[in-house]
N, C-alpha and C positions, 0 to 999 in steps of 0.2 A: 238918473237915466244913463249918466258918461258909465256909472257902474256898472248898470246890466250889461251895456254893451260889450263890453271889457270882460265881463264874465262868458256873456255869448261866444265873444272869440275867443276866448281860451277855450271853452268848451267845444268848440269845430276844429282846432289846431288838437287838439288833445284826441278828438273820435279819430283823425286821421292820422295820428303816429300811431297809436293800437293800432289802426289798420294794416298800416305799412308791419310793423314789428311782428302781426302772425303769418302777413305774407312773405317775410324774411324768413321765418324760425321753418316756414313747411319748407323754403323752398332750401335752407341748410338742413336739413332733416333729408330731403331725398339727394340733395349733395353726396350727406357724408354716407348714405346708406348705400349709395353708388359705389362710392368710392372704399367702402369697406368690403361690399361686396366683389370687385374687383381683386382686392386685396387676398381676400380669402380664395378665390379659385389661383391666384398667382401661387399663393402659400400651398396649396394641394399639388399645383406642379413643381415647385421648388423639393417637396417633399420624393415628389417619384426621381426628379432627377440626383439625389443625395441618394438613393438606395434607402431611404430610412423605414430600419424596422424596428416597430412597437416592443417593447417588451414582451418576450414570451413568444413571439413568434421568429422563425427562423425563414420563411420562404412565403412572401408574400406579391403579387403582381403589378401592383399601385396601387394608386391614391387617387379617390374619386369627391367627386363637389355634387348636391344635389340640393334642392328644398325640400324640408320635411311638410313645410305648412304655404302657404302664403307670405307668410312672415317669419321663419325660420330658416338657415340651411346649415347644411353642416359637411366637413369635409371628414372623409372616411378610408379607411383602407380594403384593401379589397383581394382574393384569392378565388384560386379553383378548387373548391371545397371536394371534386372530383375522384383526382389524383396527388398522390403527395408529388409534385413536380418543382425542380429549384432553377428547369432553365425560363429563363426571362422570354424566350421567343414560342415556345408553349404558349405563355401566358398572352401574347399577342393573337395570336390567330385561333384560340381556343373561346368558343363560345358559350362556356357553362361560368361565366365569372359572377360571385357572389359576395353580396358585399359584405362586409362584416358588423357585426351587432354593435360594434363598440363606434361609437364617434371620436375623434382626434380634434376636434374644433367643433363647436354650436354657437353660433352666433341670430341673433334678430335682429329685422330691421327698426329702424329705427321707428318711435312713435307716429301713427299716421299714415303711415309708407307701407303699400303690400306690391307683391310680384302681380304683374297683370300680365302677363305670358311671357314664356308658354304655357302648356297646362304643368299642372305639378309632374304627373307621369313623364314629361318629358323633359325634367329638368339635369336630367343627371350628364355628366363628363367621366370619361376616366383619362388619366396620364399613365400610362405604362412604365414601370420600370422600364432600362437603364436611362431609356435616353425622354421621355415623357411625349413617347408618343401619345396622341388622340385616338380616341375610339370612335372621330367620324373627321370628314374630309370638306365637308361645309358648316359655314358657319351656325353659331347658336348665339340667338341674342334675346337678353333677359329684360325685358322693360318692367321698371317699378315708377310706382306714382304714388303721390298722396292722395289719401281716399277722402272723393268730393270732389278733385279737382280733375280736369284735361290738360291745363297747360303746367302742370309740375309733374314731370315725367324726364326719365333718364334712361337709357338704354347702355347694359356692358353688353360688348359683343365679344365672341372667343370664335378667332375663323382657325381652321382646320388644320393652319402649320403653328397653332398655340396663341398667337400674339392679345392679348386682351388690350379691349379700348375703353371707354367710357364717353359715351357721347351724350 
């Protein structure tokens, strides 16, 4: 009888460390998918403010952040496929900006973890060369969560003079 019992409490001690350990592993899962996604819109404007151009191209306008999927985004470069133009404040007030085929960064989030807004259509940034300016003056905040759950959710925000948060 001392046995079963003994086995009974290990086995309710043991149902509720699995518990705890998948409630840990989602809620480091949209952590670190925050915080990498953070990372990567940072790394798109660290890029426009370095001037850095790709290979092969000589006159490019910046560097943009978008989601391809739900659970995809990628960071891009981007021109006015219009005119061959090489001053930098063209590229600011010109509205024919197209992004380019090739991606600079693809990253996923992490397992579990999808964007739940905004919609896809509206996920994109640009940082302008020289100085990374933004291509909008209020904020854009990207909330991801683990799918199934409401309370594991994170939000990076990017308000309008660049600064990103992760909240």
């Amino acid at each position: 009888m001392e046995l079963m019992i003994v086995i009974a409490i290990i086995g309710i001690l043991s149902t509720i460390s699995i518990v705890s350990f998948n409630q840990t592993r989602k809620r480091a899962n949209v952590d670190t998918s925050a915080d990498e996604l953070a990372s990567a819109i940072s790394l798109a404007k660290e890029y426009s403010l370095q001037g850095k151009m790709p290979q092969g191209e000589n006159s490019i306008c910046g560097y943009g952040f978008r989601f391809t999927s739900t659970t995809e985004y990628k960071i891009f470069y981007y021109s006015d496929k219009t005119l061959s133009v090489t001053d930098k404040d063209y590229c600011k007030i010109k509205a024919n900006l197209v992004d380019s085929n090739v991606s600079v960064y693809t990253q996923k989030l992490k397992t579990g973890v999808t964007l739940t807004s905004p919609n896809i259509s509206s996920t994109k940034i640009y940082f302008n060369i020289p100085r990374a300016d933004l291509s909008f003056s209020s904020a854009v905040n990207y909330t991801i969560k683990y799918t199934g759950s409401t309370s594991l959710t994170k939000t990076v925000s990017v308000n309008g003079a660049g600064l990103i948060e992760t909240q």
